[in-house]
N, C-alpha and C positions, 0 to 999 in steps of 0.2 A: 462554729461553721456558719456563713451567711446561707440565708437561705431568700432565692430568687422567687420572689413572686409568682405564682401561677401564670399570671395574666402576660406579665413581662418576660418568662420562659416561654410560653406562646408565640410572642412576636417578632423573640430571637432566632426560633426556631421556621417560623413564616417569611423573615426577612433575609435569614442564609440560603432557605432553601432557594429564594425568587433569584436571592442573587447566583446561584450555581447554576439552575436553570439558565438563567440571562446568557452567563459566561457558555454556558454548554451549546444554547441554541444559536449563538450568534458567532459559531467557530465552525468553519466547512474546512474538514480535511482533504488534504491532496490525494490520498489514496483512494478513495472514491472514481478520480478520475483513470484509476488503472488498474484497480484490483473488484472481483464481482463479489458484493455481500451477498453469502448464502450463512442460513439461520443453521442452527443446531439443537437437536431435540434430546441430544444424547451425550454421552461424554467424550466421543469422537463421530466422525464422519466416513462414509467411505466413498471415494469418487473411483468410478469405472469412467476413467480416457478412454477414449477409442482412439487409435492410432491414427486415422486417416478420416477423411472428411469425403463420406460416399458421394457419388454424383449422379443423377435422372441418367438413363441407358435409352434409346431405343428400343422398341417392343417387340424385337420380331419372335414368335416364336415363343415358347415358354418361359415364364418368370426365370430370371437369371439369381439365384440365393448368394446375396453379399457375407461372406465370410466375415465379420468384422473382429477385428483385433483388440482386444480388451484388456485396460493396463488399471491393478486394481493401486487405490493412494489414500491413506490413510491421514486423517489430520485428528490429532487429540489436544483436546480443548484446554488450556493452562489459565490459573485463576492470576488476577491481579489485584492489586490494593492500594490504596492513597487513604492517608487518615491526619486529621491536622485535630491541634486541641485549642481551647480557649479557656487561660486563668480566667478564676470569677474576678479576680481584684481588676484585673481590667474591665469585664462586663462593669464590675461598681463605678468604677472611673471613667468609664463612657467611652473607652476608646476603641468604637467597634468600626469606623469609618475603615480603616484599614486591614479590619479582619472579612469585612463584606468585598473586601477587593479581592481581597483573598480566598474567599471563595465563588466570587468570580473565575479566578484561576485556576480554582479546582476542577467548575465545569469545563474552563478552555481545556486541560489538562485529558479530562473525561472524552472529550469528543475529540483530541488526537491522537487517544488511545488505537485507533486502530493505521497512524501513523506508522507508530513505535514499533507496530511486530510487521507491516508490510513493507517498510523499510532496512531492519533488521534483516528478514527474509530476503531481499532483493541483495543486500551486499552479501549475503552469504551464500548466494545463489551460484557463485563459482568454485564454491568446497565444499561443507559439509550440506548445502542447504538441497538436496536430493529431490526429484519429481518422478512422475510417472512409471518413466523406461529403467529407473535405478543407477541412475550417472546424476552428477552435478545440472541445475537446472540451466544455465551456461557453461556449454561444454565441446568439444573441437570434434565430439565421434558419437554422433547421438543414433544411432541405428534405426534407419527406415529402409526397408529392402522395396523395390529394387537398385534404389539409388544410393544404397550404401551410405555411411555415414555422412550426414551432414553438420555443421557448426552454426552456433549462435553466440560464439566468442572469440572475436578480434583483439588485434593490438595494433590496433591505428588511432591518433591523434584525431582531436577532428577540425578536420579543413571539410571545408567545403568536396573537395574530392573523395576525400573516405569517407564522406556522409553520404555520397551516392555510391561508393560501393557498397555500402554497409544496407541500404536499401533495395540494390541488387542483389546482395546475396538473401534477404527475407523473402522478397518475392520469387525468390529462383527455389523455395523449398518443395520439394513432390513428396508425397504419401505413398503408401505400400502400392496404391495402384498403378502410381509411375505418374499421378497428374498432378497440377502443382497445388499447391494447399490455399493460393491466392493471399497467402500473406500480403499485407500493405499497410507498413508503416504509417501511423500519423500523428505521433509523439517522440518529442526529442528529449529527454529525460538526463537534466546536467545538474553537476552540483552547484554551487553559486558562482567558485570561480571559472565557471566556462559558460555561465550565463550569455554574455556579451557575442561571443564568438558564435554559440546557436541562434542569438536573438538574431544577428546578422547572417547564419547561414539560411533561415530559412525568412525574413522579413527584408533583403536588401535589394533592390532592381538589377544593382550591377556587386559583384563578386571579382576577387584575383583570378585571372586566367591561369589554369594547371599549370602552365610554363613561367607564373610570377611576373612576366613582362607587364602586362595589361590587365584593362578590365573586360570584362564580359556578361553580357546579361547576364542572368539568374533567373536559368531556367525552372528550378525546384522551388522558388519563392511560394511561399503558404502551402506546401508540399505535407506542413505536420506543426504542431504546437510546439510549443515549449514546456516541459515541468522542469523549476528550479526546486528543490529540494533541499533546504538547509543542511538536514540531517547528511546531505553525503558530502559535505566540506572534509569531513578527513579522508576521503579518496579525490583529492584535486581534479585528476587529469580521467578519470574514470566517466564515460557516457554510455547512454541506453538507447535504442532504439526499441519503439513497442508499437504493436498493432493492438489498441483498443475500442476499435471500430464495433469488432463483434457481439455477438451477446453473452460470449465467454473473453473474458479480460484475461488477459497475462497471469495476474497475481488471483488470489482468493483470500480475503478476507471471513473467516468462520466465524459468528458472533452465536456461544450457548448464551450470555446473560448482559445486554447492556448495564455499562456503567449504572448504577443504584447509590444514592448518599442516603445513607439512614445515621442517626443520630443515637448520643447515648448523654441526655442533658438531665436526668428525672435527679434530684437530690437524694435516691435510693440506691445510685449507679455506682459501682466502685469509683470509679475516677474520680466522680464527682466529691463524692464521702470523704474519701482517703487524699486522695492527691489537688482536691478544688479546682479542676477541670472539668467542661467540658468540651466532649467529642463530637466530633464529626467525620466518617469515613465514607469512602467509596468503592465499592465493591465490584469488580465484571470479571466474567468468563468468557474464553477467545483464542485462535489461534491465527495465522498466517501461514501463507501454502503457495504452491504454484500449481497452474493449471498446464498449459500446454506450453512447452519450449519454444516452439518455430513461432509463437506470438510476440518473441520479447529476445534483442539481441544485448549482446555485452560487448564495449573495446575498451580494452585498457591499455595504453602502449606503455 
């Protein structure tokens, strides 16, 4: 069995690591910009929602005691893993130029990890994917009394016209107290192929007039962003509207353990021994969740 230098297992072990780092630090996930990182001490979490978004009263008279409605939501933390190897016969043969890419990619990999589960979570958000009140997090009967069930999922295409109804129906949602929860969209959230169609409904001066004859200002121009999302190309026609203005975001991203690459290179290592490999894997604990519904709409026609 060859056996690697001390000195030269060092420096393979210094130069994968720089290069994951590299890859890791120089990768900003898009989830970031719509779901809130909250840390995790435990092997799940538990969020108490409150239904409604209290508001300052006038003082006449004795303290008025806010009943507040409390929806309990559990998130438990699932492990993930990425693990790549390296023949020694290559280490001998010097052909490491491609395997430092390679773990380059590891790190890109590691930091759109929490991609993969707030993404996941969003398309499943209309069936199994469940929030607070115990219905689908996009759903057509989400129960707030006094206002009775409200929706935060459509089946309209999006034109320019059902991108403002679709804004009027988030701002029009009210809480248990009957006042409105001040929803206000300012993300338009498309898959690639409807990229174009958002970039122009909310970036063009002049837009199709509702009756198709003409043009018309564009009155909602910089009304909200755009997020394109690779990942939701196998839903074509599917868009999001979200309010992540607030200091609670639509989605929630749980992280118990950032991505970790620890290594298994020592010539005492099974793999090493037995198979002339070495390892390197990556390790994290994490989940994806939803926070409040009336933050984040769904239409799928």
């Amino acid at each position: 069995m060859a056996v690697i230098p001390a000195p030269a297992l060092q420096a393979l072990r210094t130069t994968f690591n720089s290069s994951f780092q590299s890859g890791y630090a120089n990768t900003t996930p898009w989830s970031q910009r719509i779901a809130s990182t909250v840390p995790s001490a435990n092997a799940s979490n538990t969020y108490g929602w409150l239904s409604r978004i209290a508001q300052l009263r006038e003082w006449i008279g004795p303290r008025t005691i806010e009943n507040l409605t409390e929806h309990s939501y559990v998130l438990t933390n699932r492990k993930f893993e990425l693990t790549v190897g390296l023949d020694i016969d290559d280490y001998e043969d010097d052909n490491l130029g491609i395997w430092s890419l390679n773990t380059q990619e590891m790190g890109r990999a590691a930091a759109e990890w929490p991609d993969v589960l707030v993404g996941d979570a969003i398309q499943l958000g209309d069936t199994t994917g469940l929030c607070f009140d115990g219905l689908s997090f996009f759903n057509t009967a989400h129960p707030l009394d006094p206002a009775g069930n409200q929706s935060n999922s459509l089946n309209l295409a999006l034109t320019p016209a059902n991108y403002q109804t679709a804004r009027a129906t988030m701002a029009s949602y009210t809480g248990e107290d009957g006042r409105p929860l001040k929803t206000m969209p300012n993300m338009l959230v498309v898959p690639p192929q409807l990229e174009r169609a958002a970039l122009e409904i909310v970036n063009a001066d002049m837009i199709p007039s509702d009756a198709g004859t003409a043009s018309q200002t564009n009155v909602l121009r910089g009304s909200a962003e755009v997020l394109v999302i690779p990942e939701f190309s196998n839903e074509p026609t599917v868009w999001y509207l979200a309010d992540a203005s607030k200091p609670i975001r639509p989605m929630i991203f749980q992280q118990r353990k950032a991505p970790t690459i620890v290594s298994k290179t020592t010539p005492t290592d099974d793999n090493v021994f037995f198979d002339q490999q070495l390892v390197w894997g990556v390790d994290a604990r994490g989940e994806a969740g939803y926070s409040l519904w009336f933050l984040m709409l769904r239409s799928a026609p």
